[in-house]
C-alpha positions in Angstrom: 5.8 -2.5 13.7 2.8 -0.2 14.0 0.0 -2.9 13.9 -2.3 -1.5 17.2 -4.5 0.5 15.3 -7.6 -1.2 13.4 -8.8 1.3 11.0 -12.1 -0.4 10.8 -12.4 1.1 14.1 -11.1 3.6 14.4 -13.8 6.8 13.9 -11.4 9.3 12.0 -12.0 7.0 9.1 -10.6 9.7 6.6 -7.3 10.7 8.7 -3.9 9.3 8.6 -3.9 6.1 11.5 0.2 5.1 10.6 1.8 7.9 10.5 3.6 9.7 13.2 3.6 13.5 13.7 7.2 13.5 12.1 6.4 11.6 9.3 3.5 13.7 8.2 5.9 16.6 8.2 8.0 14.5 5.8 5.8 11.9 3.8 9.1 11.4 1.2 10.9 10.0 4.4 7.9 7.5 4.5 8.4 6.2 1.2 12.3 6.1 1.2 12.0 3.7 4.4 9.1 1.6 2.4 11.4 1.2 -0.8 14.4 0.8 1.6 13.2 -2.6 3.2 11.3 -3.6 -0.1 12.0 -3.4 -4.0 9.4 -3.2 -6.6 9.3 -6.8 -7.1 8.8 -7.6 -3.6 6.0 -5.6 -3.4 4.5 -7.1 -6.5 5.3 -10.6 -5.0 3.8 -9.5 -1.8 0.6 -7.8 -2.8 -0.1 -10.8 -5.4 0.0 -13.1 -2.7 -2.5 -11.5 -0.4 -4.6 -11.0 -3.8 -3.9 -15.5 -4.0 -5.4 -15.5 -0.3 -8.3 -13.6 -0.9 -9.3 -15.5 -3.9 -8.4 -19.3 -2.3 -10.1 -18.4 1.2 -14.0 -19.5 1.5 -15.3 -16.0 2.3 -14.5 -15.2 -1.0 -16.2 -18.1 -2.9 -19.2 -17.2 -1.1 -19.3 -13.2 -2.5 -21.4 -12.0 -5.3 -19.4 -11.2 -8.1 -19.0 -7.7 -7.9 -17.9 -7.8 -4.4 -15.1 -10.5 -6.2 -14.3 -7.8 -9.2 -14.1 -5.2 -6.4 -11.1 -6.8 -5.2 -9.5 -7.3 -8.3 -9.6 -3.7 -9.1 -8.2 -3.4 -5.5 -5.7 -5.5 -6.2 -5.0 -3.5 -9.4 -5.2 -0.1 -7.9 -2.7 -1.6 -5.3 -0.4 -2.5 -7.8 -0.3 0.8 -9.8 -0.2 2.6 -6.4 2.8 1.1 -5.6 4.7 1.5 -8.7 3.3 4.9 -9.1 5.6 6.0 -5.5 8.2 3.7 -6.5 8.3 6.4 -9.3 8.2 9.4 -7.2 11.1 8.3 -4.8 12.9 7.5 -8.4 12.2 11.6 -9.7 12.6 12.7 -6.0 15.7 11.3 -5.5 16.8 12.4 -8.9 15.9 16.1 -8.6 17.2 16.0 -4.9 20.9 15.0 -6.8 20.7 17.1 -9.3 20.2 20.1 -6.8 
């Protein structure tokens, strides 16, 4: 698990942090090992319920309410992200078989 990097802190703020040298060679790789370990609906499942933690924790009562829809769009955004590569690997993998 690469969890040692804090992008907050870190002062490439606009450079890949995750990825290895390897896997920027070969981004697809990247998304076949995400969808391997989770499917579409356990991504929804998961990015709903950090969206349900935001919302219940008492730092976020305490925002102004753009700061509140900001996160919603996140989560949105998120959302659509996901299903957007989910869609990529699908065609990928497709054209890759067809080849």
């Amino acid at each position: 698990m690469k969890t040692e990097n804090n992008p907050i802190q870190c002062d490439e703020h606009y450079q890949t942090i995750r990825l290895s040298e390897k896997e920027m060679q070969d981004p697809i790789q990247v998304v076949n090992d995400f969808f391997n370990n989770y499917d579409l609906v356990q991504c929804r499942k998961f990015v709903w319920e950090w969206f349900k933690a935001v919302l219940s924790s008492p730092e976020f009562a305490d925002q102004e309410g753009h700061i509140r829809n900001g996160h919603a769009y996140f989560y949105e955004q998120v959302e659509a992200l996901v299903e957007a590569t989910y869609l990529l690997k699908v065609n990928f993998q497709y054209t890759k078989n067809q080849a």
